[in-house]
N, CA, C and O atoms as a CHARMM CRD file, in Angstrom:
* protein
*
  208
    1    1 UNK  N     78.99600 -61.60200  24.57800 PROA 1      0.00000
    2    1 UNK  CA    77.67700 -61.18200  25.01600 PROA 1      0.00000
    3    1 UNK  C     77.61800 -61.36900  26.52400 PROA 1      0.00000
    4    1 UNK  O     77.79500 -62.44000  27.10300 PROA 1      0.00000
    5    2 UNK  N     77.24800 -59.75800  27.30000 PROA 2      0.00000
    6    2 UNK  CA    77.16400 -60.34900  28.72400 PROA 2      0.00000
    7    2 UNK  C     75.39000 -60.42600  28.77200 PROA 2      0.00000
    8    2 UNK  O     74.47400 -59.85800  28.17800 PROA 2      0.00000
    9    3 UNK  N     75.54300 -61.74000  30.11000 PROA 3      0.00000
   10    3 UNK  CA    74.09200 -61.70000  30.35700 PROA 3      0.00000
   11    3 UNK  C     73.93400 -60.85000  31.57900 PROA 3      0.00000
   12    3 UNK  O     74.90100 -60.69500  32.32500 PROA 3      0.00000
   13    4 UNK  N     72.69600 -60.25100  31.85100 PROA 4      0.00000
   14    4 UNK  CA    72.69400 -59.65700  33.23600 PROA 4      0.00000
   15    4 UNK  C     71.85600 -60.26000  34.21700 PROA 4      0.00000
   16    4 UNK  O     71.10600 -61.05100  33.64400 PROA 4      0.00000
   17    5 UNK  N     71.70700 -60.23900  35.12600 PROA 5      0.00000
   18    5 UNK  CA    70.95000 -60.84000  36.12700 PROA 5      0.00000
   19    5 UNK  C     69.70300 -59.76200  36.60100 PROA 5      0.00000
   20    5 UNK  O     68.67400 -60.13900  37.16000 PROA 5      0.00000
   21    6 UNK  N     69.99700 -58.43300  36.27900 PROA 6      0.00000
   22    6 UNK  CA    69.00700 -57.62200  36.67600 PROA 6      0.00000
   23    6 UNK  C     68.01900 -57.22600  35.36300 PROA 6      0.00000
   24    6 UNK  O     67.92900 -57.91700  34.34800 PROA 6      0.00000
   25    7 UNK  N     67.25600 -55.88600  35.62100 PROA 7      0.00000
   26    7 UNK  CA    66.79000 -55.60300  34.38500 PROA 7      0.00000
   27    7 UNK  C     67.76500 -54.06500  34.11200 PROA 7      0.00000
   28    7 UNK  O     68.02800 -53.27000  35.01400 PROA 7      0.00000
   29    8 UNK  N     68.16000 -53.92300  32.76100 PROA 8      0.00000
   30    8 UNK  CA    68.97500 -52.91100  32.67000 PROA 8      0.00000
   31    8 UNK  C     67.81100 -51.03700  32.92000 PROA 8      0.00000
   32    8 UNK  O     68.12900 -49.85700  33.06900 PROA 8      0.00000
   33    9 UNK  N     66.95500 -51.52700  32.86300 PROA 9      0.00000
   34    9 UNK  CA    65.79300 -50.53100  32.23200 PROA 9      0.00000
   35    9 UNK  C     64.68700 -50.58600  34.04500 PROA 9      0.00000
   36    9 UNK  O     63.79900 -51.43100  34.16000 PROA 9      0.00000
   37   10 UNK  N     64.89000 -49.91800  34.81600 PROA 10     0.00000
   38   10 UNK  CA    64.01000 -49.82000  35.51300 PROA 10     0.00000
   39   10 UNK  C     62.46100 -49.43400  35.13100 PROA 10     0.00000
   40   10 UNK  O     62.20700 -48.79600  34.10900 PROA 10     0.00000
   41   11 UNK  N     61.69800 -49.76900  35.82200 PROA 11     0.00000
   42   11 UNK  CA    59.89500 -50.06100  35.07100 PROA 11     0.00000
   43   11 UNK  C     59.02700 -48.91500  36.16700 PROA 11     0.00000
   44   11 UNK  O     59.23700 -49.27100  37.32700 PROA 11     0.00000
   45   12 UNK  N     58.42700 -48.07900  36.12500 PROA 12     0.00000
   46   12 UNK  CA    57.95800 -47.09200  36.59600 PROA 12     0.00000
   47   12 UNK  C     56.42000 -47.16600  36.85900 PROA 12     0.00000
   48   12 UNK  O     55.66800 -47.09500  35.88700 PROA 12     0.00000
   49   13 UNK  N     56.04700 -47.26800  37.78200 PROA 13     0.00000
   50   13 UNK  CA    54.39100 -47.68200  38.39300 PROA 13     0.00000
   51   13 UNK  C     53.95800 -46.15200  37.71100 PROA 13     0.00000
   52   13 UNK  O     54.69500 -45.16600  37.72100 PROA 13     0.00000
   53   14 UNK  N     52.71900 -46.20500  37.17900 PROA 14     0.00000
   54   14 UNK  CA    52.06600 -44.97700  36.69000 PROA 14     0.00000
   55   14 UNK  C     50.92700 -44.75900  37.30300 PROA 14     0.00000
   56   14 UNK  O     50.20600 -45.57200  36.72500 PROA 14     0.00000
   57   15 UNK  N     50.29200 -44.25100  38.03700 PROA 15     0.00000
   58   15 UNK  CA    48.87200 -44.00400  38.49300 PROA 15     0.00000
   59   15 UNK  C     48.07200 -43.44800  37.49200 PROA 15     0.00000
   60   15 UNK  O     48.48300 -42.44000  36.91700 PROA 15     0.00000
   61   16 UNK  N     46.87200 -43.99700  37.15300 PROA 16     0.00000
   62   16 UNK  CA    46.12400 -42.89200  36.70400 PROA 16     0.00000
   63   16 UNK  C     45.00000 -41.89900  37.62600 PROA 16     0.00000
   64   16 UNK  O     44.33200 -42.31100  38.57400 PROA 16     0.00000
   65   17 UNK  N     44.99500 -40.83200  37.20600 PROA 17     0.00000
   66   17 UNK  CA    43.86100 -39.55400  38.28100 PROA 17     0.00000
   67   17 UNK  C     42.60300 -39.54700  37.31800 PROA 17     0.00000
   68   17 UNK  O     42.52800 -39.50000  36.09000 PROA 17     0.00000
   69   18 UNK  N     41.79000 -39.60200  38.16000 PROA 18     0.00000
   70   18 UNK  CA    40.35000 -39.36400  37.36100 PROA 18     0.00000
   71   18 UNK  C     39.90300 -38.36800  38.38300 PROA 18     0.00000
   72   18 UNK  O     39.51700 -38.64300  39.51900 PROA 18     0.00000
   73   19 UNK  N     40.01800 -36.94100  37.74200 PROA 19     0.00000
   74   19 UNK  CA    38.94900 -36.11200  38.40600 PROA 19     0.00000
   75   19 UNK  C     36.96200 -36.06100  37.85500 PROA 19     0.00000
   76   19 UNK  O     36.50400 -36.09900  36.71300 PROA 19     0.00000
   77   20 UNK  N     36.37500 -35.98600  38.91300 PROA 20     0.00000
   78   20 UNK  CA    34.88700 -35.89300  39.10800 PROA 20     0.00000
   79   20 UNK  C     34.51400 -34.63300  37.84700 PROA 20     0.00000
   80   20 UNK  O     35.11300 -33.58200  37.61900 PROA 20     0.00000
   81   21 UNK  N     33.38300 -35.18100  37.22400 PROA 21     0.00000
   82   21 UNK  CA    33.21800 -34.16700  36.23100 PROA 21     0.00000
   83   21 UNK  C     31.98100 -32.93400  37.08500 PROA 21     0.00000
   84   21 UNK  O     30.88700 -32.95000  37.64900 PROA 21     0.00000
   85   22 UNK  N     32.88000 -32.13900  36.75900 PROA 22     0.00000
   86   22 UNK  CA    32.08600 -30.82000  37.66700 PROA 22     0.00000
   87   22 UNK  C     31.74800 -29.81900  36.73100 PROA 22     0.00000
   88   22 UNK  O     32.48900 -29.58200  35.77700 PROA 22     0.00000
   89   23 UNK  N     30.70900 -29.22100  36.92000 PROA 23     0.00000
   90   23 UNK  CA    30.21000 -27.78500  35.91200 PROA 23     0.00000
   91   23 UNK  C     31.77300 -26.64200  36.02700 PROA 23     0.00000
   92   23 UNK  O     32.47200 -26.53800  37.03600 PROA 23     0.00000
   93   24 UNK  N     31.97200 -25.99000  34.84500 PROA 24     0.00000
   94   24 UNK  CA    32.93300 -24.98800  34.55300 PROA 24     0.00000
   95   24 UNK  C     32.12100 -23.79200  33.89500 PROA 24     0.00000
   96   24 UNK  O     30.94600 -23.87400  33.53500 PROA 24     0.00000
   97   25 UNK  N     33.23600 -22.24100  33.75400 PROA 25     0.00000
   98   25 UNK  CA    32.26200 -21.90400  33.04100 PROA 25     0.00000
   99   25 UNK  C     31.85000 -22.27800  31.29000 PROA 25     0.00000
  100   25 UNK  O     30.94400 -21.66700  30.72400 PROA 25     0.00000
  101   26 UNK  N     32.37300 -22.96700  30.84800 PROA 26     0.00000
  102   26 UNK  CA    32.13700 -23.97200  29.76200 PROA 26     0.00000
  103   26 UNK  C     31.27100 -24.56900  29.72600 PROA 26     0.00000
  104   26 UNK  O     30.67100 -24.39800  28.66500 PROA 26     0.00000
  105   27 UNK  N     30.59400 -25.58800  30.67900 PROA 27     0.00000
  106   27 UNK  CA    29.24400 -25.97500  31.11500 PROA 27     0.00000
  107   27 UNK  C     28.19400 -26.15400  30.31800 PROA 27     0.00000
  108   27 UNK  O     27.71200 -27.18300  29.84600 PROA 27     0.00000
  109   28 UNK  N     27.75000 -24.48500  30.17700 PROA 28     0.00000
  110   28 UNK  CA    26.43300 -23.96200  29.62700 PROA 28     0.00000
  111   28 UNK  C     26.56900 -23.97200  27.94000 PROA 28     0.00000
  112   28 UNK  O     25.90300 -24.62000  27.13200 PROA 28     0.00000
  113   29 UNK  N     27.75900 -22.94500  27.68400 PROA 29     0.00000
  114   29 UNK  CA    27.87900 -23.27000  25.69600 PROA 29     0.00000
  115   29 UNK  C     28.19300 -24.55200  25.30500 PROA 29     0.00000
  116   29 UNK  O     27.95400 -24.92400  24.15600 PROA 29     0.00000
  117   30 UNK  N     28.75400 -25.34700  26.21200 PROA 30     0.00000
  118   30 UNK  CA    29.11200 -27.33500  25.58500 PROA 30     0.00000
  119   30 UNK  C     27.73600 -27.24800  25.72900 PROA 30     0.00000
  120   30 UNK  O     27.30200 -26.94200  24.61900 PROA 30     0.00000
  121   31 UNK  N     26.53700 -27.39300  26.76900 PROA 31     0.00000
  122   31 UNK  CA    25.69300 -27.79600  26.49400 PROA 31     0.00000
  123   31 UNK  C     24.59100 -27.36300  26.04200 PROA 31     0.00000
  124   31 UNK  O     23.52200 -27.92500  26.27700 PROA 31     0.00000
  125   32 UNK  N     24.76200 -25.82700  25.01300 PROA 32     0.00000
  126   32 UNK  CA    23.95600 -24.82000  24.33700 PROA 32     0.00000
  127   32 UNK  C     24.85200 -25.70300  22.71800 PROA 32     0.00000
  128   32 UNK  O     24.05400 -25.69100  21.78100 PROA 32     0.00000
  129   33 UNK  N     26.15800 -26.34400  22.34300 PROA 33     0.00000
  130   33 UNK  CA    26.06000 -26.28300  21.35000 PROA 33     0.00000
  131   33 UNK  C     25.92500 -27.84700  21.26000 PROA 33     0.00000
  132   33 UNK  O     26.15400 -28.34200  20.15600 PROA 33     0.00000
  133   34 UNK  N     25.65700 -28.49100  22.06300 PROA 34     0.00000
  134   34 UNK  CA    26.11600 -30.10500  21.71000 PROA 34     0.00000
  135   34 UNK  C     24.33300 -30.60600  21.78300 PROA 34     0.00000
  136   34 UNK  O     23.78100 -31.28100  20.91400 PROA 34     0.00000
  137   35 UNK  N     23.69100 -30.09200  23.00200 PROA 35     0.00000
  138   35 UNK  CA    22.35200 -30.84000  23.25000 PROA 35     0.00000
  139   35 UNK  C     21.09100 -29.85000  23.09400 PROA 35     0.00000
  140   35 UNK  O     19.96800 -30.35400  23.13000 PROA 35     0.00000
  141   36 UNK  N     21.30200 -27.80200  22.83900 PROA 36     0.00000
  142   36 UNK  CA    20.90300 -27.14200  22.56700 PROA 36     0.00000
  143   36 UNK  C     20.06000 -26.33700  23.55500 PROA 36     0.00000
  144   36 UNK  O     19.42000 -25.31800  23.29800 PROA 36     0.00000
  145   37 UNK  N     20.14900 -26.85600  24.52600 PROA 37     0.00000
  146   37 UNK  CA    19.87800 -26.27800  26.28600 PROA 37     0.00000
  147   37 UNK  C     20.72300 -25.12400  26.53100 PROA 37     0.00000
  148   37 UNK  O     21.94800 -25.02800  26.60600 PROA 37     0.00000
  149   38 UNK  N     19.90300 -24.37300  26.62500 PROA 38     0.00000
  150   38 UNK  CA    19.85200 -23.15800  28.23100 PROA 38     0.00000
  151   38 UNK  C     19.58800 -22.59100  28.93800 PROA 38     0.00000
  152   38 UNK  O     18.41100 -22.69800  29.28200 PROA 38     0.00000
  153   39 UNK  N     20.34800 -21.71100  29.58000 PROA 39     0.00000
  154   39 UNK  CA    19.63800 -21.60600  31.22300 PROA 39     0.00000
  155   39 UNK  C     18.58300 -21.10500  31.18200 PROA 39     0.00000
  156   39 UNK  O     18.27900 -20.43000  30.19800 PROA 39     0.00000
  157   40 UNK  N     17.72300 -21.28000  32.21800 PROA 40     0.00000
  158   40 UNK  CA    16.39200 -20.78900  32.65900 PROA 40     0.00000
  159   40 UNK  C     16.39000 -19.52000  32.62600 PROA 40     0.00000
  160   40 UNK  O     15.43300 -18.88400  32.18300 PROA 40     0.00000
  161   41 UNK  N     17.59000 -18.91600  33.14600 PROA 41     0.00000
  162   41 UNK  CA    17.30000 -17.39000  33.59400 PROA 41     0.00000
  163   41 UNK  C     17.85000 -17.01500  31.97500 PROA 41     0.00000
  164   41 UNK  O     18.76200 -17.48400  31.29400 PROA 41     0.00000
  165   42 UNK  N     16.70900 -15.81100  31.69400 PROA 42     0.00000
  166   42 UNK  CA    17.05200 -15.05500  30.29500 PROA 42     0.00000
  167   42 UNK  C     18.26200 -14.13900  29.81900 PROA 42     0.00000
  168   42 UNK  O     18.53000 -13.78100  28.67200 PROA 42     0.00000
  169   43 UNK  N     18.85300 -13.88500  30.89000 PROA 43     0.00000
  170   43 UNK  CA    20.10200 -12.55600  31.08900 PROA 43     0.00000
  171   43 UNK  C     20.78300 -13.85500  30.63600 PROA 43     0.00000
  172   43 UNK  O     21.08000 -13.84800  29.44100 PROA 43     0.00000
  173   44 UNK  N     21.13200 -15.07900  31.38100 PROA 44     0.00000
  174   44 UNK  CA    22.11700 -16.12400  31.47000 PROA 44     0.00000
  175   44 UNK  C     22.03500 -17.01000  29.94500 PROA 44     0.00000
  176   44 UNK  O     22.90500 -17.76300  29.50900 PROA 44     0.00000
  177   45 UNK  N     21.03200 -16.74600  29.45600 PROA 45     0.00000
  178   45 UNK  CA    20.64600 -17.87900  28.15700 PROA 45     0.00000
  179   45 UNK  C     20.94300 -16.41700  27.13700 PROA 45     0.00000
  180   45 UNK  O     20.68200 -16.91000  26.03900 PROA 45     0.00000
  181   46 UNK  N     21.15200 -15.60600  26.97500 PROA 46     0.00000
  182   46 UNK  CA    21.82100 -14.28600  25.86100 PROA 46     0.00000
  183   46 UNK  C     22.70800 -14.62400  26.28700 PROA 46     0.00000
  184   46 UNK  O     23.10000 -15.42300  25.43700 PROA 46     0.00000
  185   47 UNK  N     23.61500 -14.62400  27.27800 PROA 47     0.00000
  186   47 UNK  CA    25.57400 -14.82800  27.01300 PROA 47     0.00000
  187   47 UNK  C     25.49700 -16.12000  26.76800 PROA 47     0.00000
  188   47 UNK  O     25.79000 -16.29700  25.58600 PROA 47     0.00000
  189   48 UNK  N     25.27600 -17.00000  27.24200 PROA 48     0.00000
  190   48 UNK  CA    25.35100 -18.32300  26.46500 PROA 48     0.00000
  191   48 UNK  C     25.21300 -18.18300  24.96500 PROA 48     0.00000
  192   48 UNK  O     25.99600 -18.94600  24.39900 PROA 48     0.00000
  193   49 UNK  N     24.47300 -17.45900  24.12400 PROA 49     0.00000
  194   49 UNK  CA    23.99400 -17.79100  23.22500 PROA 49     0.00000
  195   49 UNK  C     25.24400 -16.44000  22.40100 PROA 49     0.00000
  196   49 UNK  O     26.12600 -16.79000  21.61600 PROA 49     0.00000
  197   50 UNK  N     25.13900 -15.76500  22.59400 PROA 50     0.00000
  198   50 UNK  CA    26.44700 -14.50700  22.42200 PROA 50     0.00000
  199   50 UNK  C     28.04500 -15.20200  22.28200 PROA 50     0.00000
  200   50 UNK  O     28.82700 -15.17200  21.33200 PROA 50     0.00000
  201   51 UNK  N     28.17000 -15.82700  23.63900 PROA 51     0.00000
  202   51 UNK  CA    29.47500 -16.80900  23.59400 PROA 51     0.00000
  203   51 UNK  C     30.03300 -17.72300  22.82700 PROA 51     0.00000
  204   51 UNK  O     31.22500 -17.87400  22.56100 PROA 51     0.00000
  205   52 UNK  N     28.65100 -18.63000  22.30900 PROA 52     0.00000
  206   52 UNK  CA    28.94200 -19.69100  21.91100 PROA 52     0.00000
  207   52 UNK  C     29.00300 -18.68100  19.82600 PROA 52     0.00000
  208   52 UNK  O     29.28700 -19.34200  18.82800 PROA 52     0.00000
């Protein structure tokens, strides 16, 4: 049995990224099907509601 003095397995620093939660066009149907909100404007609240 050899012993080693080092580590055989080098160990790798990982960062984690947290991006800022920003409106997509997803936005509006997550929050037409999860909390039942939409947009003010009526043209914009029919595709929301069409989409989802």
């Amino acid at each position: 049995v050899e012993e080693l003095k080092e580590k055989s397995i080098r160990e790798v620093e990982i960062l984690a990224v947290v991006e800022e939660e920003r409106d997509t066009w997803m936005t509006p149907i997550f929050k037409y099907l999860e909390e039942g909100t939409l947009p003010a404007d009526v043209k914009k609240a029919r595709v929301v509601r069409r989409k989802s």
